[in-house]
Every structure is written in C-alpha cells, then in structure tokens.
C-alpha positions in Angstrom: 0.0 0.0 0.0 1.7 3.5 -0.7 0.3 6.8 -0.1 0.5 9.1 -3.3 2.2 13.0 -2.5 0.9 15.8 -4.4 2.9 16.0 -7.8 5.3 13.1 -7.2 5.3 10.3 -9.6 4.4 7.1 -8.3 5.5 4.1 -10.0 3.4 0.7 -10.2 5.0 -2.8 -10.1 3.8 -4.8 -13.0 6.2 -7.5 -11.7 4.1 -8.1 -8.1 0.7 -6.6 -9.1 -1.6 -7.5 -11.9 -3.6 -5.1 -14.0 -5.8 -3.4 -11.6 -5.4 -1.9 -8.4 -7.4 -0.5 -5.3 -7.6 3.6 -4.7 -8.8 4.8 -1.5 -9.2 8.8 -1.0 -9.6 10.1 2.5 -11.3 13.2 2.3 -9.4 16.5 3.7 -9.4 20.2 2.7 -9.2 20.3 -1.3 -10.6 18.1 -4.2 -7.5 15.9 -5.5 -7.3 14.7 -9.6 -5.8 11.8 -10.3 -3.3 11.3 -13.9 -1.6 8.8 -15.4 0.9 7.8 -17.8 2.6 5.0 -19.6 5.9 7.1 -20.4 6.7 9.1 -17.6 6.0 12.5 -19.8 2.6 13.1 -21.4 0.3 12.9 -18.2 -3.7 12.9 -18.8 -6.3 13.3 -16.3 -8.1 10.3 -14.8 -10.6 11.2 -12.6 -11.5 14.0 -9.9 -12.3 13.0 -6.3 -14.6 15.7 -4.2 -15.2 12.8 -1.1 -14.1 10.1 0.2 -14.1 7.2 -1.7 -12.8 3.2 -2.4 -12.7 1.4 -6.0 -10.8 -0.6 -8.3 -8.8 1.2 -11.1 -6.9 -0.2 -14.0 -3.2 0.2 -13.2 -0.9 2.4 -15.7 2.4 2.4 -15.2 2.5 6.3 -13.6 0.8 7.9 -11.7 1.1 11.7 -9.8 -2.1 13.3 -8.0 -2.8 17.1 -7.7 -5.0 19.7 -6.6 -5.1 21.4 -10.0 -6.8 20.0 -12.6 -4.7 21.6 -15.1 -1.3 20.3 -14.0 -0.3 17.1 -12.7 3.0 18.6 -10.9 0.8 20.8 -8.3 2.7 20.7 -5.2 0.1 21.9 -2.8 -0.3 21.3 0.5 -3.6 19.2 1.2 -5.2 17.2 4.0 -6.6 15.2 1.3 -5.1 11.4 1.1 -4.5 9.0 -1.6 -4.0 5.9 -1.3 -3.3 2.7 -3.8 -3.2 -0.6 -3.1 -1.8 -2.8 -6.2 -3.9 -5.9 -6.2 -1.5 -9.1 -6.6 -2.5 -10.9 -9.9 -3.3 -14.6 -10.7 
C-alpha cells in the first residue's frame, strides 16, 4: 500500500501486481485529480475525487495526483489522502 504526494510520480509494479489496483481517497481540505501515464512525460487526467471514496482502477504504469486539474505537478499542500493498493494478480 503507498500513499501518493501531491505532484510526485508514483510508480506501479507490473512484476508483483496484476492489472488493476485498489484507490482509497480520504477526504481532507481540497478536491485531488488523479493522472496517469505509460511514459513518464505526457500525463492525462483520470478522474477528480470531491469525497471520500474506495474502487478498483486499472493500473498504468505512472501515476502523480494534484489539486489542480490543469497540472499534474501541483505541489500543494492538502489534507486530502490518496491511497493505492496494487492488487497481486493470478
């Protein structure tokens, strides 16, 4: 389980984790948006979070979260948490 910081990449391990994953936001002070990537560069967004919520997501190989919709480096500060669980395949 890792907990994602605002504007860091987080990178997924295809070698321990199968295709889909587990993302749990814990609701603080500021929506968060969540991008992805498969190269490290071109970053789109995947989704906005305004609560708290759990559910399955398919894995990419990147991943950052923000509090600006419009720019996956947003450093931030938030009380807002986001958590991903990479499921084990089989």
């Amino acid at each position: 389980m890792s907990e994602l910081t605002p504007g860091n990449v987080f990178k997924t391990d295809f070698r321990r984790a199968g295709s889909t994953g587990i993302i749990q936001v814990v609701y603080g002070d500021s929506d968060v948006h969540l991008f992805g990537s498969l190269d490290n560069d071109n970053y789109v967004l995947i989704e906005t979070f305004v609560s708290s919520t759990i559910k399955e997501i398919a894995l990419c190989t990147y991943f950052k979260f923000s509090t600006d919709a419009a720019n996956a480096d947003a450093t931030a500060v938030t009380t807002t948490k986001l958590i991903l669980e990479e499921t084990i395949g089989g």
